[in-house]
Steps between C-alpha positions, in 0.01 A plus 500: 500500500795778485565767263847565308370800329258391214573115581302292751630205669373201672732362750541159568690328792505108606677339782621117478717251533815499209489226251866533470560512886302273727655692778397824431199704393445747237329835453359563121444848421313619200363809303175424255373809297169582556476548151677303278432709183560912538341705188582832451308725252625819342901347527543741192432802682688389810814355246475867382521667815749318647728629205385847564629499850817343418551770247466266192223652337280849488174560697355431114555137537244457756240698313511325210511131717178619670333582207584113346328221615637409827681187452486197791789289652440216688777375731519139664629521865673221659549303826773592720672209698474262603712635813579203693735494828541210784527500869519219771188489759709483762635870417170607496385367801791540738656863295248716453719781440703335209230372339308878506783624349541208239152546409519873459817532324326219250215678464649830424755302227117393330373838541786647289447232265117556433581923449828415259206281299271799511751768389540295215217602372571942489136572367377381821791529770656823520844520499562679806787305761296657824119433354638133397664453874163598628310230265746205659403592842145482423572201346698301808231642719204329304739159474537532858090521528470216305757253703314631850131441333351852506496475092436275245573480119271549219437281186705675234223617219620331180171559331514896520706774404566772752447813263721827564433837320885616387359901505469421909886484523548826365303664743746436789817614257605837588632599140203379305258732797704798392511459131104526543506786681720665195242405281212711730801799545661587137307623184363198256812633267779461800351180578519345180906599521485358842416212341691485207819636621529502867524846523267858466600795357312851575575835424455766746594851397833505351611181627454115395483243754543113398448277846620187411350156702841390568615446867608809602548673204570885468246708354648636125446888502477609130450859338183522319642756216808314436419166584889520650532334842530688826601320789342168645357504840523234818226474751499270790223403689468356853357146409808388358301153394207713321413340189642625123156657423449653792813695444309594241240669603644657773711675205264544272259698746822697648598645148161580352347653796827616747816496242652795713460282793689212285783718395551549863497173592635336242899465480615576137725300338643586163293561210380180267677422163372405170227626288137575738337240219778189555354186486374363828761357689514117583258403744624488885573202596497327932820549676666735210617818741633643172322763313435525137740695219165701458453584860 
Protein backbone atom coordinates (compact mmCIF):
# COMPACT_ATOMS: atom_id res chain seq x y z
CA UNK A 1 0.00 0.00 0.00
CA UNK A 2 1.27 3.74 -0.90
CA UNK A 3 -0.10 7.00 -0.06
CA UNK A 4 -0.93 9.95 -2.67
CA UNK A 5 -2.03 12.24 0.00
CA UNK A 6 -5.55 11.14 1.28
CA UNK A 7 -5.65 8.20 -1.44
CA UNK A 8 -4.31 4.68 -0.84
CA UNK A 9 -3.20 2.43 -3.49
CA UNK A 10 -2.67 -1.16 -4.02
CA UNK A 11 -0.16 -1.93 -6.60
CA UNK A 12 -0.33 -4.65 -8.81
CA UNK A 13 2.38 -6.04 -11.21
CA UNK A 14 2.35 -9.47 -13.38
CA UNK A 15 4.97 -10.82 -15.62
CA UNK A 16 4.03 -13.14 -18.76
CA UNK A 17 4.17 -14.11 -21.93
CA UNK A 18 2.18 -11.50 -24.69
CA UNK A 19 -0.91 -12.85 -26.24
CA UNK A 20 -0.26 -10.62 -29.10
CA UNK A 21 3.52 -11.55 -29.36
CA UNK A 22 4.59 -15.15 -28.87
CA UNK A 23 8.05 -13.80 -28.96
CA UNK A 24 8.03 -11.54 -26.34
CA UNK A 25 6.88 -11.10 -22.75
CA UNK A 26 4.94 -8.52 -21.04
CA UNK A 27 4.99 -6.59 -17.78
CA UNK A 28 1.29 -5.50 -16.43
CA UNK A 29 1.35 -2.77 -14.06
CA UNK A 30 -1.58 -1.75 -11.98
CA UNK A 31 -2.92 0.67 -9.22
CA UNK A 32 -6.17 -0.73 -7.06
CA UNK A 33 -7.54 1.76 -4.38
CA UNK A 34 -7.56 0.52 -1.15
CA UNK A 35 -10.75 1.99 -0.85
CA UNK A 36 -12.95 2.11 -3.51
CA UNK A 37 -15.53 4.51 -1.92
CA UNK A 38 -13.94 7.92 -0.11
CA UNK A 39 -16.68 9.81 2.21
CA UNK A 40 -16.07 13.01 3.35
CA UNK A 41 -18.25 14.67 6.09
CA UNK A 42 -18.59 18.36 6.75
CA UNK A 43 -17.83 19.11 2.59
CA UNK A 44 -19.98 22.30 3.43
CA UNK A 45 -17.63 23.70 5.76
CA UNK A 46 -14.59 22.70 3.72
CA UNK A 47 -16.63 24.04 0.20
CA UNK A 48 -16.83 27.22 2.40
CA UNK A 49 -13.38 27.54 3.30
CA UNK A 50 -11.92 26.87 0.29
CA UNK A 51 -13.81 30.07 -1.02
CA UNK A 52 -12.57 31.99 1.90
CA UNK A 53 -8.99 31.43 0.98
CA UNK A 54 -9.45 32.09 -2.56
CA UNK A 55 -10.99 35.36 -1.60
CA UNK A 56 -14.57 34.41 -2.76
CA UNK A 57 -16.33 34.76 0.31
CA UNK A 58 -16.02 36.43 4.08
CA UNK A 59 -14.76 34.56 7.20
CA UNK A 60 -18.90 34.62 7.85
CA UNK A 61 -19.38 31.91 5.38
CA UNK A 62 -17.68 29.38 7.38
CA UNK A 63 -19.51 30.26 10.55
CA UNK A 64 -22.66 29.94 9.35
CA UNK A 65 -21.58 26.34 7.32
CA UNK A 66 -20.41 25.04 10.72
CA UNK A 67 -23.33 25.86 12.43
CA UNK A 68 -25.60 23.77 9.51
CA UNK A 69 -25.66 20.30 9.44
CA UNK A 70 -22.52 19.14 7.94
CA UNK A 71 -23.38 17.78 4.67
CA UNK A 72 -21.49 14.31 3.23
CA UNK A 73 -19.96 13.60 -0.27
CA UNK A 74 -19.08 10.40 -1.27
CA UNK A 75 -16.62 10.02 -4.15
CA UNK A 76 -15.99 6.71 -6.25
CA UNK A 77 -12.22 6.27 -7.03
CA UNK A 78 -11.07 4.40 -9.96
CA UNK A 79 -8.42 1.97 -11.31
CA UNK A 80 -5.50 3.31 -12.95
CA UNK A 81 -4.02 1.22 -15.92
CA UNK A 82 -3.74 -1.15 -16.98
CA UNK A 83 0.03 -0.09 -17.84
CA UNK A 84 1.23 -2.69 -20.06
CA UNK A 85 4.83 -2.68 -21.90
CA UNK A 86 6.82 -5.74 -23.72
CA UNK A 87 10.33 -6.88 -23.78
CA UNK A 88 12.17 -9.94 -25.37
CA UNK A 89 13.86 -12.52 -22.73
CA UNK A 90 16.75 -12.49 -24.44
CA UNK A 91 17.25 -8.60 -23.54
CA UNK A 92 16.75 -9.43 -20.20
CA UNK A 93 18.95 -12.10 -19.86
CA UNK A 94 21.95 -11.13 -21.94
CA UNK A 95 21.35 -6.76 -21.30
CA UNK A 96 20.91 -6.19 -18.03
CA UNK A 97 21.59 -2.65 -18.31
CA UNK A 98 18.89 -1.91 -21.04
CA UNK A 99 16.43 -3.73 -19.59
CA UNK A 100 17.04 -1.76 -15.89
CA UNK A 101 16.60 1.19 -17.61
CA UNK A 102 13.48 0.00 -19.71
CA UNK A 103 11.95 -1.09 -16.60
CA UNK A 104 12.59 2.08 -14.70
CA UNK A 105 11.76 4.56 -17.23
CA UNK A 106 8.27 2.33 -17.47
CA UNK A 107 7.75 2.41 -14.13
CA UNK A 108 8.26 6.02 -13.57
CA UNK A 109 5.75 6.71 -16.90
CA UNK A 110 3.01 4.50 -14.40
CA UNK A 111 4.00 6.38 -11.45
CA UNK A 112 3.06 9.72 -13.09
CA UNK A 113 0.03 8.16 -14.26
CA UNK A 114 -1.33 6.88 -10.80
CA UNK A 115 -0.51 10.80 -9.14
CA UNK A 116 -2.23 12.64 -12.44
CA UNK A 117 -5.36 10.12 -11.31
CA UNK A 118 -5.00 11.27 -7.74
CA UNK A 119 -4.76 15.03 -8.38
CA UNK A 120 -7.87 14.61 -9.99
CA UNK A 121 -9.46 14.42 -7.13
CA UNK A 122 -8.23 18.30 -5.26
CA UNK A 123 -10.11 17.48 -1.91
CA UNK A 124 -7.70 14.80 -1.40
CA UNK A 125 -4.43 15.57 -3.52
CA UNK A 126 -3.03 18.84 -3.02
CA UNK A 127 -2.20 20.75 -5.76
CA UNK A 128 1.28 21.42 -5.14
CA UNK A 129 3.87 20.44 -8.49
CA UNK A 130 6.86 19.51 -5.77
CA UNK A 131 4.43 17.55 -3.05
CA UNK A 132 2.82 15.73 -6.28
CA UNK A 133 6.57 14.88 -7.74
CA UNK A 134 7.25 13.50 -4.33
CA UNK A 135 3.91 11.22 -4.37
CA UNK A 136 5.18 9.60 -7.98
CA UNK A 137 8.40 8.64 -6.51
CA UNK A 138 6.82 6.96 -3.70
CA UNK A 139 4.75 5.51 -6.03
CA UNK A 140 7.56 3.88 -8.64
CA UNK A 141 9.37 2.87 -5.52
CA UNK A 142 6.41 0.69 -4.11
CA UNK A 143 5.81 -0.69 -8.00
CA UNK A 144 9.33 -1.49 -7.97
CA UNK A 145 8.71 -3.51 -4.43
CA UNK A 146 6.06 -5.22 -5.86
CA UNK A 147 7.91 -6.56 -9.27
CA UNK A 148 11.11 -7.69 -6.84
CA UNK A 149 8.54 -9.45 -4.18
CA UNK A 150 9.18 -7.47 -0.99
CA UNK A 151 5.28 -6.26 -1.28
CA UNK A 152 2.15 -7.48 -2.12
CA UNK A 153 -1.30 -5.94 -3.01
CA UNK A 154 -4.33 -5.75 -0.96
CA UNK A 155 -7.99 -6.70 -1.80
CA UNK A 156 -9.55 -3.36 -2.65
CA UNK A 157 -12.51 -2.88 0.17
CA UNK A 158 -15.68 -2.48 -1.91
CA UNK A 159 -17.86 -3.11 1.07
CA UNK A 160 -16.60 0.01 3.16
CA UNK A 161 -16.30 3.55 2.94
CA UNK A 162 -13.07 5.15 4.02
CA UNK A 163 -14.58 8.17 6.09
CA UNK A 164 -12.60 11.65 6.12
CA UNK A 165 -13.55 14.58 8.47
CA UNK A 166 -13.43 17.85 5.87
CA UNK A 167 -12.64 20.28 9.27
CA UNK A 168 -9.09 18.08 9.28
CA UNK A 169 -8.03 19.83 6.00
CA UNK A 170 -8.32 23.12 7.35
CA UNK A 171 -6.06 22.56 10.01
CA UNK A 172 -2.96 22.31 7.74
CA UNK A 173 -4.21 25.67 5.64
CA UNK A 174 -2.26 28.55 6.68
CA UNK A 175 -5.06 31.25 5.98
CA UNK A 176 -7.89 29.46 7.68
CA UNK A 177 -5.05 29.02 11.12
CA UNK A 178 -4.80 32.78 11.03
CA UNK A 179 -8.34 33.79 10.54
CA UNK A 180 -8.78 31.84 13.99
CA UNK A 181 -6.32 33.49 15.62
CA UNK A 182 -8.24 36.97 14.58
CA UNK A 183 -11.13 35.67 16.08
CA UNK A 184 -9.07 35.06 19.76
CA UNK A 185 -7.18 38.79 18.94
CA UNK A 186 -9.98 41.55 17.93
CA UNK A 187 -13.05 42.63 20.08
CA UNK A 188 -16.45 40.41 19.41
CA UNK A 189 -17.56 43.85 17.46
CA UNK A 190 -14.22 43.93 15.06
CA UNK A 191 -14.67 40.38 14.55
CA UNK A 192 -18.04 40.36 13.39
CA UNK A 193 -16.65 43.14 10.58
CA UNK A 194 -13.86 40.76 10.07
CA UNK A 195 -16.30 38.61 9.09
CA UNK A 196 -18.65 40.49 7.29
CA UNK A 197 -16.42 42.76 5.46
CA UNK A 198 -12.91 41.65 5.39
CA UNK A 199 -11.73 44.42 7.14
CA UNK A 200 -11.63 46.17 11.04
CA UNK A 201 -11.97 49.50 11.79
CA UNK A 202 -10.77 51.04 15.34
CA UNK A 203 -10.42 54.33 16.55
CA UNK A 204 -7.51 55.33 18.52
CA UNK A 205 -7.33 58.93 19.65
CA UNK A 206 -7.96 61.20 16.84
CA UNK A 207 -7.35 58.80 14.21
CA UNK A 208 -9.46 55.90 12.39
CA UNK A 209 -7.80 52.91 11.22
CA UNK A 210 -9.68 50.43 8.66
CA UNK A 211 -7.15 47.22 8.01
CA UNK A 212 -8.54 45.67 5.23
CA UNK A 213 -7.89 41.50 4.64
CA UNK A 214 -6.77 42.13 1.24
CA UNK A 215 -3.21 41.02 0.15
CA UNK A 216 -1.19 43.66 1.02
CA UNK A 217 -3.40 46.28 1.45
CA UNK A 218 -2.52 49.79 3.00
CA UNK A 219 -3.92 50.63 6.19
CA UNK A 220 -6.73 53.76 5.56
CA UNK A 221 -5.81 56.54 8.17
CA UNK A 222 -9.04 58.56 8.80
CA UNK A 223 -9.72 61.69 11.14
CA UNK A 224 -12.09 60.88 13.81
CA UNK A 225 -13.75 64.60 13.92
CA UNK A 226 -14.12 64.93 10.31
CA UNK A 227 -14.41 61.59 9.16
CA UNK A 228 -12.07 63.21 6.12
CA UNK A 229 -9.22 60.89 5.08
CA UNK A 230 -5.60 61.39 6.03
CA UNK A 231 -3.15 59.48 4.32
CA UNK A 232 -3.02 55.56 3.84
CA UNK A 233 -0.16 53.69 5.20
CA UNK A 234 2.18 50.60 3.69
CA UNK A 235 3.83 48.13 5.92
CA UNK A 236 5.94 45.30 4.78
CA UNK A 237 6.82 42.48 6.63
CA UNK A 238 9.66 39.95 6.25
CA UNK A 239 7.55 36.76 5.42
CA UNK A 240 6.63 37.94 2.18
CA UNK A 241 4.26 34.56 1.85
CA UNK A 242 2.47 35.37 5.38
CA UNK A 243 -1.06 34.74 5.07
CA UNK A 244 -3.94 37.76 4.42
CA UNK A 245 -5.03 37.50 8.11
CA UNK A 246 -2.01 37.43 9.52
CA UNK A 247 -1.30 40.76 7.98
CA UNK A 248 -3.91 41.42 9.97
CA UNK A 249 -3.10 41.07 13.12
CA UNK A 250 0.20 42.09 12.92
CA UNK A 251 -1.61 45.57 12.01
CA UNK A 252 -4.17 45.51 14.11
CA UNK A 253 -1.89 44.98 17.32
CA UNK A 254 0.75 47.66 15.82
CA UNK A 255 -1.94 50.53 15.65
CA UNK A 256 -3.90 49.95 18.84
CA UNK A 257 -1.07 49.34 21.09
CA UNK A 258 2.31 51.06 19.14
CA UNK A 259 0.60 53.54 16.39
CA UNK A 260 3.72 55.89 16.86
CA UNK A 261 5.80 52.96 16.12
CA UNK A 262 3.46 52.40 12.85
CA UNK A 263 3.70 55.92 11.66
CA UNK A 264 7.35 55.31 11.68
CA UNK A 265 7.34 52.40 9.92
CA UNK A 266 4.79 52.69 7.78
CA UNK A 267 5.43 54.52 4.26
CA UNK A 268 2.49 56.96 3.57
CA UNK A 269 0.96 57.10 0.52
CA UNK A 270 -1.63 59.67 -0.34
CA UNK A 271 -4.67 60.10 1.58
CA UNK A 272 -7.97 57.78 0.68
CA UNK A 273 -10.92 59.24 -1.37
CA UNK A 274 -14.57 58.98 -0.99
CA UNK A 275 -16.84 59.32 1.88
CA UNK A 276 -15.24 57.24 5.42
CA UNK A 277 -18.94 55.34 5.19
CA UNK A 278 -18.61 54.11 1.17
CA UNK A 279 -19.91 50.94 0.63
CA UNK A 280 -17.49 48.08 1.06
CA UNK A 281 -15.50 47.63 -1.81
CA UNK A 282 -15.70 44.40 -4.02
CA UNK A 283 -14.23 41.55 -2.44
CA UNK A 284 -10.37 40.76 -3.36
CA UNK A 285 -10.09 38.45 -5.59
CA UNK A 286 -6.51 35.58 -6.33
CA UNK A 287 -4.00 36.98 -8.63
CA UNK A 288 -5.71 40.68 -8.83
CA UNK A 289 -2.34 42.94 -7.92
CA UNK A 290 -4.73 45.89 -8.38
CA UNK A 291 -6.20 47.70 -5.51
CA UNK A 292 -9.68 48.82 -5.00
CA UNK A 293 -11.24 52.55 -6.04
CA UNK A 294 -11.87 52.57 -2.15
CA UNK A 295 -8.39 51.75 -1.13
Amino acid sequence: MIRTGYLRWEIEAADGRSQADRMAHEVVLKARPTYRTVRIQGALQEEAAERFVRGEASYAAILQAQQRSGAELEITVPDVGPHVFRYSRSDRERNLGFWMVKLQREVQAFAHEVVRVAGSFPRLVLANPALRAGYAKLVEHEALRVIEGRSAPEPTREDEAMTLDAAAFAQGVPELVAAQLVRDVVEPREFDEFCRDDRITIRIGKRIYRISRRPHALIEVWKADTLTGEARLCVVFQDPGMPPSDEVVMKYLLAKHQPELLWQVGIRFPAPTGRFDAPVPRRWAAFDPQPDDDF
